[in-house]
LUMDREN-115763 format. One line per 4 residues: number of its first residue (from 1); for each residue x negated, y negated, z negated of N, C-alpha, C, O. Coordinates in steps of 0.001 Angstrom, whole numbers. Layout:
BEGIN
NUM	X Y Z X Y Z X Y Z X Y Z; ...
This chain:
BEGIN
1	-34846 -59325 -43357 -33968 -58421 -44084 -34812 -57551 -45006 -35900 -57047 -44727; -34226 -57468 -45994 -35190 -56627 -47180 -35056 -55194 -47409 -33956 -54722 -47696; -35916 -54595 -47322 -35176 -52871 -47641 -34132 -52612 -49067 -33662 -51532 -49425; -34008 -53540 -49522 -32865 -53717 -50594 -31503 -53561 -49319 -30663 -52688 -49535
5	-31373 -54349 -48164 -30056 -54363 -47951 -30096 -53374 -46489 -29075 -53087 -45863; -31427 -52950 -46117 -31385 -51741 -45084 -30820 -50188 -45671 -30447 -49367 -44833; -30792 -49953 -46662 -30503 -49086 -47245 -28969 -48527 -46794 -28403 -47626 -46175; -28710 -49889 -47665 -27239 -49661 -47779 -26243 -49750 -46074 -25112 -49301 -45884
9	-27179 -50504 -45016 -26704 -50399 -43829 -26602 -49090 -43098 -25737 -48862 -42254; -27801 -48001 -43576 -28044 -47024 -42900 -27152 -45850 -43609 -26855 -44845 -42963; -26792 -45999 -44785 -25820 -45390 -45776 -24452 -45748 -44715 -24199 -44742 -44053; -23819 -46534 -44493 -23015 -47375 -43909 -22483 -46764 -42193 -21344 -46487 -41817
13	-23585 -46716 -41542 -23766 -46058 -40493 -23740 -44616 -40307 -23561 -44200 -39162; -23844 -44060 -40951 -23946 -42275 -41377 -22964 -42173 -41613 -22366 -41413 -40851; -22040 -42861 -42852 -20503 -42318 -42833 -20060 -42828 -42056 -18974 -42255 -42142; -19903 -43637 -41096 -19099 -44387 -39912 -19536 -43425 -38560 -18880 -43593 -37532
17	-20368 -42669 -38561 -20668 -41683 -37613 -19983 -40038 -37828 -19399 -39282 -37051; -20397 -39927 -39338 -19422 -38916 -39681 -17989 -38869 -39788 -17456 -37767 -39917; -17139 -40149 -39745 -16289 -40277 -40264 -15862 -40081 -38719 -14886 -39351 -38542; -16387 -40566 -37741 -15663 -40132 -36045 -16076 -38874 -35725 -15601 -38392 -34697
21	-17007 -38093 -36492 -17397 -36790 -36145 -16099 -35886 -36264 -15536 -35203 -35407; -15770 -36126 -37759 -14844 -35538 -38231 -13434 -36021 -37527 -12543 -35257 -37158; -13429 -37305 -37433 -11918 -37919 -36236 -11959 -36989 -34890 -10989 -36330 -34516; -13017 -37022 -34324 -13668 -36116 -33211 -12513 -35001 -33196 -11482 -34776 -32561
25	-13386 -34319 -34438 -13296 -32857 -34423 -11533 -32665 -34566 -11078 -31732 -33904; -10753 -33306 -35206 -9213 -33023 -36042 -9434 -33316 -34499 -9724 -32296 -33874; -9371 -34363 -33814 -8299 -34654 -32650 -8711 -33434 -31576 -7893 -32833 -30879; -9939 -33234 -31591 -10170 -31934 -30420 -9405 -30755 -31349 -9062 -29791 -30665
29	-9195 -30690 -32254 -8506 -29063 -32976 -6922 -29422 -32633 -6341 -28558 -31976; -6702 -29762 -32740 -5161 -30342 -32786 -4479 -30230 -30691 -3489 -29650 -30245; -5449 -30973 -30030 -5099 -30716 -29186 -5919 -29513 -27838 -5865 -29504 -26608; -6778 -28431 -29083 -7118 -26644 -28723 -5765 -26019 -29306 -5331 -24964 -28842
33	-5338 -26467 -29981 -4533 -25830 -30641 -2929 -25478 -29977 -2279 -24441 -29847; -2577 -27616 -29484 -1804 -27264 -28421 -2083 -26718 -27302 -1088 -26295 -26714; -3260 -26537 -26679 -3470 -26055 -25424 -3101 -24237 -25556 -2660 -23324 -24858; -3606 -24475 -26896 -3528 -22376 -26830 -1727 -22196 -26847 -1023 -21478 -26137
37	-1510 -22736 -27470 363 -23038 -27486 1414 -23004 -26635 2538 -22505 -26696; 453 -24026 -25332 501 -24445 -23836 579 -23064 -23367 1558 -22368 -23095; -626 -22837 -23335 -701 -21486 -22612 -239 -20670 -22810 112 -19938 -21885; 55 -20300 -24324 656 -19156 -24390 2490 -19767 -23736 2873 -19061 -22803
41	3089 -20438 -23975 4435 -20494 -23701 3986 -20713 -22294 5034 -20228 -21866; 3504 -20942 -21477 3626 -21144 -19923 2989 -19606 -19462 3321 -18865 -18536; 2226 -19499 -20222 2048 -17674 -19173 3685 -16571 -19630 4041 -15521 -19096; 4292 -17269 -20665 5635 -16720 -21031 6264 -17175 -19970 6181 -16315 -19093
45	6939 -18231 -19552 7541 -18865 -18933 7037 -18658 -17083 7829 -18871 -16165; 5743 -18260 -16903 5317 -18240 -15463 6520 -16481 -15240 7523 -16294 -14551; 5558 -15323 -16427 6462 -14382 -16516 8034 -14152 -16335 8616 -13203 -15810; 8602 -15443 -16997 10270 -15493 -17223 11037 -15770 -15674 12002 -15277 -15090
49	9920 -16959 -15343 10295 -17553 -13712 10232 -16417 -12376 10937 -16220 -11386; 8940 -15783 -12961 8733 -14474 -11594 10299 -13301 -11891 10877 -12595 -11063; 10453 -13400 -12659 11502 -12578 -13122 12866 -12873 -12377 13491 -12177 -11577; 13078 -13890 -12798 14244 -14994 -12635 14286 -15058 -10734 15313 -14975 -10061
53	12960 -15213 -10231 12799 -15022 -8770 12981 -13679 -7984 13416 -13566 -6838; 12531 -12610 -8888 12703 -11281 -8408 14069 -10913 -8681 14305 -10046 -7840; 15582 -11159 -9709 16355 -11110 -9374 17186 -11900 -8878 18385 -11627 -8827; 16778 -12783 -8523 17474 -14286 -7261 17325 -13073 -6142 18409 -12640 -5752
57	16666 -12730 -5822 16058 -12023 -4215 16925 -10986 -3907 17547 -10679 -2890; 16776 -10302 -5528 17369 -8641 -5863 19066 -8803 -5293 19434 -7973 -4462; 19944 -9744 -5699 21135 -10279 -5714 21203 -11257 -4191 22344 -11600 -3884; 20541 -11524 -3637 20941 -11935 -2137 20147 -10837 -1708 19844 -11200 -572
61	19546 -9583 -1906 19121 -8649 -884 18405 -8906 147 18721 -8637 1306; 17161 -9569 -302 16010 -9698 636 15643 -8740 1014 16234 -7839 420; 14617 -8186 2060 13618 -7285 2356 13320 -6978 1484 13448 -7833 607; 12595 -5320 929 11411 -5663 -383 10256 -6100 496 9269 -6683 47
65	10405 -5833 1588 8733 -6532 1691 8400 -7824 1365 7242 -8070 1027; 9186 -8641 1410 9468 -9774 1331 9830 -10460 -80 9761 -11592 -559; 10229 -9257 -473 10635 -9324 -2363 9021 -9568 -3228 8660 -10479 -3974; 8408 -8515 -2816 6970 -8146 -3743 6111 -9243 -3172 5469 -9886 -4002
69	5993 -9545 -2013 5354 -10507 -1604 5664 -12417 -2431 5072 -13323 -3018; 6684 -12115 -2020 7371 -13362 -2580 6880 -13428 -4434 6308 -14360 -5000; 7182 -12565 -4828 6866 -12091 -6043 5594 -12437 -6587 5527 -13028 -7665; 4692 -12154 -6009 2751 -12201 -6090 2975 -13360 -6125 2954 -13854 -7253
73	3281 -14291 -4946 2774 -15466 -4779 3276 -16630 -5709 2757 -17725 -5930; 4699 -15949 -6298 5314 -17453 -7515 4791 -17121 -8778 4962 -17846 -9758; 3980 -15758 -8821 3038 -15425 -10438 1815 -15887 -9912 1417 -16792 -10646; 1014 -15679 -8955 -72 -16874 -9295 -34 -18092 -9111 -847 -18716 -9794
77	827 -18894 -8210 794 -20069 -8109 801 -20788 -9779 5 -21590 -10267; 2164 -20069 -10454 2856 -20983 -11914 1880 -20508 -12798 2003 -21047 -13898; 786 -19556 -12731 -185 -19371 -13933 -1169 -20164 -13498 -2073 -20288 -14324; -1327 -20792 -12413 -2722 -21485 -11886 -2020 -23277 -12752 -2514 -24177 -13431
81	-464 -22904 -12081 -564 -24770 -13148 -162 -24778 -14473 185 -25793 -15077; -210 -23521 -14990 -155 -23319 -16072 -1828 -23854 -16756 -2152 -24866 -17377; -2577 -22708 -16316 -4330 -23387 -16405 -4360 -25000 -16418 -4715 -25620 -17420; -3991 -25576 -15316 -4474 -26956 -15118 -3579 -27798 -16022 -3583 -29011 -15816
85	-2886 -27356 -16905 -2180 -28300 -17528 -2476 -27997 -19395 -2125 -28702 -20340; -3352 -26496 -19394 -3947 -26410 -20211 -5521 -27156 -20244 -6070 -27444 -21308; -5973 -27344 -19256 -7281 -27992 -19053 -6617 -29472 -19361 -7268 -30111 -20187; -5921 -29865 -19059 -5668 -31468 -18887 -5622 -31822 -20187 -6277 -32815 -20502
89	-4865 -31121 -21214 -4323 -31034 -22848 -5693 -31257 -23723 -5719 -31953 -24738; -6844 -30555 -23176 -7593 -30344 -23773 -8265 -31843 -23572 -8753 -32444 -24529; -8247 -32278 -22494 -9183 -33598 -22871 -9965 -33752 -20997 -10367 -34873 -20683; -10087 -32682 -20024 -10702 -32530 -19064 -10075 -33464 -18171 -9010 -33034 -17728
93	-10357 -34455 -17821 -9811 -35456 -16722 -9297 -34568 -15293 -9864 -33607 -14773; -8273 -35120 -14956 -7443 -34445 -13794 -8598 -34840 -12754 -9107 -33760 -12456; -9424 -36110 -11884 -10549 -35987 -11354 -10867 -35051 -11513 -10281 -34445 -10616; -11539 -34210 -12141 -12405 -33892 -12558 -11858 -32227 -12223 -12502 -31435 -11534
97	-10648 -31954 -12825 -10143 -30838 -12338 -9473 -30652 -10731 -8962 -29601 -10344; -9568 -31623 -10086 -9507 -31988 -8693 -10622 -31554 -8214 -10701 -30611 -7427; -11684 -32284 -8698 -12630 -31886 -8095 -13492 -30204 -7916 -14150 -29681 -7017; -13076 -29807 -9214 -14082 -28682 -9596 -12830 -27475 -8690 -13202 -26343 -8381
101	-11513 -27934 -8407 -10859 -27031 -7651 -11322 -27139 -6283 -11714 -26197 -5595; -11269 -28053 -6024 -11981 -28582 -4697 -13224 -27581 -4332 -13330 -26929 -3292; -14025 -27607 -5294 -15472 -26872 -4987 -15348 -25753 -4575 -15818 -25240 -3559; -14308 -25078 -5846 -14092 -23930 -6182 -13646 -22887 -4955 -14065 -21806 -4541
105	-12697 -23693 -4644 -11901 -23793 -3003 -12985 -23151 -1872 -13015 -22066 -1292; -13903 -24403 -1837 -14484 -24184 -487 -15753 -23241 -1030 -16661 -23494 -237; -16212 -22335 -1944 -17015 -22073 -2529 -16528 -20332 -2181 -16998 -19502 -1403; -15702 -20295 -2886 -14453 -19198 -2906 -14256 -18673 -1632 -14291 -17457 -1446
109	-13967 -19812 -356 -13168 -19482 1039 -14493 -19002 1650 -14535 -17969 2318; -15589 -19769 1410 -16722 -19506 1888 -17514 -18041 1359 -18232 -17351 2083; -17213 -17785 30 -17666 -16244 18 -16714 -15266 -233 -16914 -14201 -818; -15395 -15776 359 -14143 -14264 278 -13556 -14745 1244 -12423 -15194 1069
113	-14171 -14784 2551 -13233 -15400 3281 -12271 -14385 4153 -11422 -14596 5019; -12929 -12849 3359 -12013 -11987 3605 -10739 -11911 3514 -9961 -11571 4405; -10448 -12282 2243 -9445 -12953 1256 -8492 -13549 1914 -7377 -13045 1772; -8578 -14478 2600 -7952 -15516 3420 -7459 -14845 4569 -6352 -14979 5092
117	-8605 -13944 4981 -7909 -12766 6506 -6753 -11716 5955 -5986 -11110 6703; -6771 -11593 4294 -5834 -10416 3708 -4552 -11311 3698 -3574 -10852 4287; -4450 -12434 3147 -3362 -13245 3203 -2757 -13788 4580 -1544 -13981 4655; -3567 -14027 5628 -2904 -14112 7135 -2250 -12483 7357 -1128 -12072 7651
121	-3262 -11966 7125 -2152 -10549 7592 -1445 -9943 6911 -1278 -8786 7298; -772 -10306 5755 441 -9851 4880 1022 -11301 5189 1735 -11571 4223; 1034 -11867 5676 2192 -12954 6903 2490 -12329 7513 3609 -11847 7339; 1588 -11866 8774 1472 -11094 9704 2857 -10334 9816 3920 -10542 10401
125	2162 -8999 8676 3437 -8007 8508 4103 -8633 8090 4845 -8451 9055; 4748 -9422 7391 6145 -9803 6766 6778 -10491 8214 7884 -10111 8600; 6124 -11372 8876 6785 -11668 10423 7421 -10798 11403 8602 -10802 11751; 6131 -9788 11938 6091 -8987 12779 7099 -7771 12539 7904 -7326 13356
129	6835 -7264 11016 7010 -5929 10391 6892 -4853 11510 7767 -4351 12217; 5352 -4619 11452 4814 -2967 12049 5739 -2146 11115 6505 -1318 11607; 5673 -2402 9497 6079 -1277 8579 6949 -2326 7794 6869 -3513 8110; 7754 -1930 6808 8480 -2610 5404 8372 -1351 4653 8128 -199 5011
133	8693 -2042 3186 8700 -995 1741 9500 -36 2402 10491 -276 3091; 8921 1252 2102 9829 2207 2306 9479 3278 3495 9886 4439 3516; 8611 2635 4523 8708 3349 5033 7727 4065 5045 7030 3703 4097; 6926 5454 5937 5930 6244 6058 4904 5932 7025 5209 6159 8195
137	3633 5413 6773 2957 5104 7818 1725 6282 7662 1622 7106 6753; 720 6073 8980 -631 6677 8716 -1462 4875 9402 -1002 3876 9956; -2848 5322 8933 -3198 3942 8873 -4725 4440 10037 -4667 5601 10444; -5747 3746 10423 -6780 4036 11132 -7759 4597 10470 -8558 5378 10987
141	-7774 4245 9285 -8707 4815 8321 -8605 6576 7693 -9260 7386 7037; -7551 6466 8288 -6864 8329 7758 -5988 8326 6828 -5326 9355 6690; -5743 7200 5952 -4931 7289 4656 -3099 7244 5242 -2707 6528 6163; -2140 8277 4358 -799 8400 5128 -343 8316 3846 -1059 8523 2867
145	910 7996 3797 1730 7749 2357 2739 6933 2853 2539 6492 3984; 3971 6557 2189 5373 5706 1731 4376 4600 855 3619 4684 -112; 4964 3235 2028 4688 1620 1081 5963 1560 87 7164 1702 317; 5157 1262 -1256 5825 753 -1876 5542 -388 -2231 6527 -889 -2773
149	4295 -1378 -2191 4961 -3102 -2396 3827 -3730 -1018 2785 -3166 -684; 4288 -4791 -503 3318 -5814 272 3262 -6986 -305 4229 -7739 -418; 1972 -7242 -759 1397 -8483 -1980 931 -9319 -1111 1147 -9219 97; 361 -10071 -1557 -435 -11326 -1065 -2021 -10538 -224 -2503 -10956 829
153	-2407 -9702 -802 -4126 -9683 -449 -3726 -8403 -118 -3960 -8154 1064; -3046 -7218 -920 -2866 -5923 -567 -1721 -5366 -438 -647 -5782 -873; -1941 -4355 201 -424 -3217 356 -669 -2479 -424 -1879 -2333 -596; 184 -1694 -1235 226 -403 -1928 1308 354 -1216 2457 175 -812
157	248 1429 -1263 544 2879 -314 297 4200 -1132 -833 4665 -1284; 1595 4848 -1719 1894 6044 -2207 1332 7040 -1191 1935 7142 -123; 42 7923 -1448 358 9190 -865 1084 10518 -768 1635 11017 -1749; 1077 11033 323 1984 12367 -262 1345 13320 -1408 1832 14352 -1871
161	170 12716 -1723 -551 13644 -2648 -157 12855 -4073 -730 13112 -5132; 876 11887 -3947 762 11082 -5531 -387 10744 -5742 -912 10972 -6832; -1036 10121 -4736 -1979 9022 -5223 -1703 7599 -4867 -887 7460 -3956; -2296 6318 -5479 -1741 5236 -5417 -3121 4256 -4817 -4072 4076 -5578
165	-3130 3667 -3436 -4125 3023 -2744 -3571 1838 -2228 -2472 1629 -1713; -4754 926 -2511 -4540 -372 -2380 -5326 -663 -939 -6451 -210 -732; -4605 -1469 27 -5042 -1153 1270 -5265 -3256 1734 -4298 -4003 1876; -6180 -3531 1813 -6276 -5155 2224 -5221 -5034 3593 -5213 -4148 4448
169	-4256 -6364 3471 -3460 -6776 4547 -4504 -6999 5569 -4504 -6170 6479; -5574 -8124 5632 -6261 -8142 7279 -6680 -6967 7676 -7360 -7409 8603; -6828 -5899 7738 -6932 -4855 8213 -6355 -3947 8505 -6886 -3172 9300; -5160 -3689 8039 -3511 -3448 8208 -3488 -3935 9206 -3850 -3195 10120
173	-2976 -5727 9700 -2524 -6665 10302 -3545 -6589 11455 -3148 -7185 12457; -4917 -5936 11591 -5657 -6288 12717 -5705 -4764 13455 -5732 -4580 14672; -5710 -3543 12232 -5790 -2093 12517 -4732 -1631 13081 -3574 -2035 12986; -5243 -601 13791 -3988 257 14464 -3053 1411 13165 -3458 2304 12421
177	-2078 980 13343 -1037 1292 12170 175 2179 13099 863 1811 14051; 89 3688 12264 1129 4666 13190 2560 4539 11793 2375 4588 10577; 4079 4350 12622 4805 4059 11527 5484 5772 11939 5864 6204 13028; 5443 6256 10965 5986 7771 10728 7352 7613 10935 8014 8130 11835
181	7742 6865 10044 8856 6670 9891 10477 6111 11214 11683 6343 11136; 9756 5450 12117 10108 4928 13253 10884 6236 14149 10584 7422 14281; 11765 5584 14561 12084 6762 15797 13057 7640 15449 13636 8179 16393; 13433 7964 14223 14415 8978 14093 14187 10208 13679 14491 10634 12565
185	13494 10996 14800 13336 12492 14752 12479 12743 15618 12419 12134 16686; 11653 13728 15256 10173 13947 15854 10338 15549 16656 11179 16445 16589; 9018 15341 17448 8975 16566 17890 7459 17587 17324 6252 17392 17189; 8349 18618 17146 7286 19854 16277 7184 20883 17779 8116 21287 18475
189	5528 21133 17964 5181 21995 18379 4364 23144 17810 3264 22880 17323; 4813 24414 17830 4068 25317 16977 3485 26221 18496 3989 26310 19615; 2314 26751 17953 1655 28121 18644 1610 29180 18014 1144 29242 16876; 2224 30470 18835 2743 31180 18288 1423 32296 19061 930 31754 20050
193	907 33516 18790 743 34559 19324 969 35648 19892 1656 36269 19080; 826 36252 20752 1719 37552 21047 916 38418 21608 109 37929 22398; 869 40026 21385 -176 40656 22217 -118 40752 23568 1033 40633 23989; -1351 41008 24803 -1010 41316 25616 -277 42733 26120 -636 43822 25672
197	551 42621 26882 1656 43375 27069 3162 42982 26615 4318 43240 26947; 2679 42445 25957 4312 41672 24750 5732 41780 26220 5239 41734 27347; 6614 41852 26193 8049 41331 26728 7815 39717 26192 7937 39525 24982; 7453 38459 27157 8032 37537 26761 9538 37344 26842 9974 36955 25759
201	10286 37461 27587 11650 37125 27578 12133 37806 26194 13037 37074 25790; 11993 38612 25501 12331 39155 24523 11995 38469 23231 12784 38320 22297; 10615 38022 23272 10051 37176 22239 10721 36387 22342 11621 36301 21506; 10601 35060 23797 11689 34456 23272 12856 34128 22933 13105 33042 22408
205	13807 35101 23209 14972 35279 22847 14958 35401 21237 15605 34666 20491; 14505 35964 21018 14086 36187 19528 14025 34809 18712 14697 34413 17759; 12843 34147 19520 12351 33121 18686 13589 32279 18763 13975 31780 17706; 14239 32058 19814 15310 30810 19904 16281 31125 19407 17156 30275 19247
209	16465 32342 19018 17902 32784 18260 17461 32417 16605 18402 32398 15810; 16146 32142 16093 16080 31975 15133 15755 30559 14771 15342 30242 13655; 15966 29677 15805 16232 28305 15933 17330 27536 15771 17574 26461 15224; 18115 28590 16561 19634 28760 16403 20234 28499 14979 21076 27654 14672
213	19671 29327 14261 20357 29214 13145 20218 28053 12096 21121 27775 11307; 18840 27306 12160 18426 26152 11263 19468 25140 12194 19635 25019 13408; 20065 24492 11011 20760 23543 11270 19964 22242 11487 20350 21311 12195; 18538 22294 10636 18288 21176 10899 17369 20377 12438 17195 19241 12879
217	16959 21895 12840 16878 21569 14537 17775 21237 15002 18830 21869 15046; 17444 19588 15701 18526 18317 16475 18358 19440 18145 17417 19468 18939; 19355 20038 18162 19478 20874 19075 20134 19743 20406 19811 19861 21588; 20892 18902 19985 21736 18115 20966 20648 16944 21505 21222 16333 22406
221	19479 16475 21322 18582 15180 20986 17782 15940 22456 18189 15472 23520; 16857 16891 22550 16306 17758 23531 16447 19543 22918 16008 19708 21780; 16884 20495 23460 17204 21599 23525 15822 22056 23020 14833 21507 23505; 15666 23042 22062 13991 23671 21749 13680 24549 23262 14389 24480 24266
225	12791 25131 23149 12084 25757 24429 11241 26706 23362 10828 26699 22202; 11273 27567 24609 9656 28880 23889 8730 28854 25322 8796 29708 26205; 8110 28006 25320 6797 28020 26332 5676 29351 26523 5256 29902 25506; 5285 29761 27721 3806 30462 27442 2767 29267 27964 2673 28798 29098
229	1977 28912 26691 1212 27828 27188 132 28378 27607 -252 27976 28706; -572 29275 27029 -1954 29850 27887 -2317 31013 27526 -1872 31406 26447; -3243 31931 28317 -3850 33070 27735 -4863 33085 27623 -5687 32679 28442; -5170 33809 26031 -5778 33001 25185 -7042 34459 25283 -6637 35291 26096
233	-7945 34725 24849 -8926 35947 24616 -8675 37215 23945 -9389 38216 24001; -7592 37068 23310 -6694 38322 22539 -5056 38365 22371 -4308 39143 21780; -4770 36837 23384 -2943 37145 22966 -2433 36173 24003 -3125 35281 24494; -1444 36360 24235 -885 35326 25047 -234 34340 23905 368 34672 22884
237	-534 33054 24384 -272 32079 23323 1399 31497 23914 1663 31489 25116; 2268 31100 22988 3540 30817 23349 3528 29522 22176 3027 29554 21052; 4316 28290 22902 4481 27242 22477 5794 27018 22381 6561 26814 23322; 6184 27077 20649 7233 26478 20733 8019 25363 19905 7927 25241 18684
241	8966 24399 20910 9023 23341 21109 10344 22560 20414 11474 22776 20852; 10163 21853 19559 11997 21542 18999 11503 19818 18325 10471 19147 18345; 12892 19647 17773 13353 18299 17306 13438 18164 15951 13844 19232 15492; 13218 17234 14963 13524 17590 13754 13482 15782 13318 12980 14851 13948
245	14163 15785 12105 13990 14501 11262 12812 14337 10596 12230 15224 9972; 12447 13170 10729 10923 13329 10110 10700 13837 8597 9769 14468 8096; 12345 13143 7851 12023 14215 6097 12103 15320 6181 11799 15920 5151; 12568 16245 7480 12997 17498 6874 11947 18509 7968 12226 19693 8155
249	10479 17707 8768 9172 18093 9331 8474 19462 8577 8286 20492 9224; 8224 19383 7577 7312 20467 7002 8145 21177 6200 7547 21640 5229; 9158 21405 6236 10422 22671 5376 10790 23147 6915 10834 24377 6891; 11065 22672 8208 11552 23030 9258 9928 24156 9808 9814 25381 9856
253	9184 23331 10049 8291 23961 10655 7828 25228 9502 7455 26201 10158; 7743 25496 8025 7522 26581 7005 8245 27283 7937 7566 27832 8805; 9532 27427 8001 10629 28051 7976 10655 28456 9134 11023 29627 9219; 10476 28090 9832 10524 29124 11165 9123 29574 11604 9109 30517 12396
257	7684 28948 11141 7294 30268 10937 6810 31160 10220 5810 31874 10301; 7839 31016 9321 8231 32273 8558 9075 33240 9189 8957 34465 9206; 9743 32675 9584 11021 33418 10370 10458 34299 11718 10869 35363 12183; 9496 33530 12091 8451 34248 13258 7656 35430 13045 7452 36397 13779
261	7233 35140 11843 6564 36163 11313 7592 37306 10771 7621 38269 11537; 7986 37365 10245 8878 38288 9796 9680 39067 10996 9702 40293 11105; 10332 38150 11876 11566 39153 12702 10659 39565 13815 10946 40672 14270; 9504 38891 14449 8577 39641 15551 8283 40650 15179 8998 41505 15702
265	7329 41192 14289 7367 43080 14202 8567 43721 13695 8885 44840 14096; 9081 43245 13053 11027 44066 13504 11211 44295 14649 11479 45463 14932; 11148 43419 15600 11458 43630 16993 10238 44229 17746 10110 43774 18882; 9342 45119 17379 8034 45539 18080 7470 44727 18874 6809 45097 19844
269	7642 43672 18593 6741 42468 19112 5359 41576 17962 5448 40664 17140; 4303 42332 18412 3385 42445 17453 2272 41134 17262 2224 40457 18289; 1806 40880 16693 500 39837 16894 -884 40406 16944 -1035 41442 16297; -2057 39873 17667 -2863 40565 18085 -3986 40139 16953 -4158 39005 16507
273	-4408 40843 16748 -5873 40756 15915 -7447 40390 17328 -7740 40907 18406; -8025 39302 16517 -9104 39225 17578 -9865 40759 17915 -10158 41592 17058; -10061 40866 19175 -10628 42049 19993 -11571 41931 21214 -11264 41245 22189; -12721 42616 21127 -13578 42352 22290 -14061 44026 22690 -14199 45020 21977
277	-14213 43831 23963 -14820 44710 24838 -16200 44844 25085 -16883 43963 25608; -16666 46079 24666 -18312 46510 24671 -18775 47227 25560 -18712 48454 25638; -19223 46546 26214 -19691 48118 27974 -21135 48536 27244 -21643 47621 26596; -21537 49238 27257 -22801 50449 26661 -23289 50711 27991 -22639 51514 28660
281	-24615 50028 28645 -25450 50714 29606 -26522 51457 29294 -27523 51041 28709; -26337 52513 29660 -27437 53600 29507 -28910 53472 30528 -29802 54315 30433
């Protein structure tokens, strides 16, 4: 062969390489293009479906615990095959995305396998229900607040301070969990002071007549009491004892002792200021 006709072969070969470069490139743009398309209408559509599921639930009146939960789990599932069907568009063999989920999987379980303990125990609670949306818990860790959603991995827990904490289900589900809310109506014990010498029968007449009057002491549930629980180094200490609803706990207990304070020195029934005795040996 003569370099007269190598020329023109290697001329020949260059555009037949460019010419699939460029085929290449249109067919990979064309189908980035649908994939971005893909995605965008399926993360629309994952959105439209979670929607569509949260008022299916709303209208047969599920649990919310069971609502928000339910909720989490049909928005990531439909954005995850949303992904894999944007990967597929693009050209990535389903093998291949089998596989790399596969990895991903045991890769994932193996270094969050916390993860997996947060999702058994937001089962857990949704089975068992220690707590549901709504109600008032305190938790082992110290944190107290009203749940407002149970997700897949976490609880969210409103405090009474208006703060908003995300609490992992396996630890919920394995921790000791106090439900505030449970039970009805609680019992409030206050300690009260009184000097020595005081008239107890008088104090407490006093105090229970001003028990009397709050309606919202469950007077019929157990009767309040005015205890002397002990004597104390400057007062005789008096305990006293009543019923209340758990919303109406810290306006009940203000209120009477306020009410303590106020009508005891009206009635010359005084409170003692700390006092100690000094013997002087000469």
């Amino acid at each position: 062969m003569t370099p007269e006709n190598v020329t023109p072969m290697i001329n020949l070969n260059l555009h037949d390489v460019l010419q699939q470069l460029i085929q290449g490139a249109v067919r990979f743009g064309f189908r980035l293009a649908t994939a971005l398309a893909i995605l965008s209408v399926g993360l629309w559509l994952s959105a439209r479906l979670t929607r569509i599921v949260k008022r299916g639930m709303e209208r047969r009146k599920l649990e919310q615990s069971l609502q928000s939960f339910l909720v989490s789990f049909v928005s990531i599932i439909s954005k995850v095959f949303v992904f894999v069907i944007v990967l597929t568009t693009v050209g990535v063999q389903m093998t291949a995305i089998t596989a790399a989920l596969g990895a991903a999987a045991l890769a994932v379980g193996m270094a969050l396998s916390g993860m997996m303990q947060n999702v058994a125990g937001g089962l857990v609670i949704l089975f068992f229900k220690p707590f549901k949306v709504g109600d008032s818990i305190a938790t082992a860790s110290g944190q107290e607040g009203v749940v407002k959603k149970i997700m897949i991995f976490t609880t969210e827990l409103h405090t009474f301070d208006n703060q908003t904490v995300f609490l992992p289900n396996g630890a919920l589900a394995n921790g000791e969990i106090t439900n505030l809310s449970r039970g009805g109506v609680r019992r409030v014990d206050l300690s009260v002071g009184v000097s020595y010498g005081t008239n107890v029968d008088i104090a407490r007449k006093v105090i229970m007549d001003i028990m009397k009057k709050d309606a919202r002491i469950k007077h019929n549930v157990n009767p309040p009491v005015v205890l002397v629980s002990s004597l104390a180094d400057s007062s005789v200490v008096l305990t006293v004892r009543f019923w209340a609803s758990w919303g109406d706990l810290i306006g009940v207990k203000s209120d009477v002792l306020e009410q303590i304070y106020e009508t005891l020195p009206k009635k010359k029934l005084n409170f003692p200021f700390p006092q100690m005795d000094v013997h002087i040996v000469k």
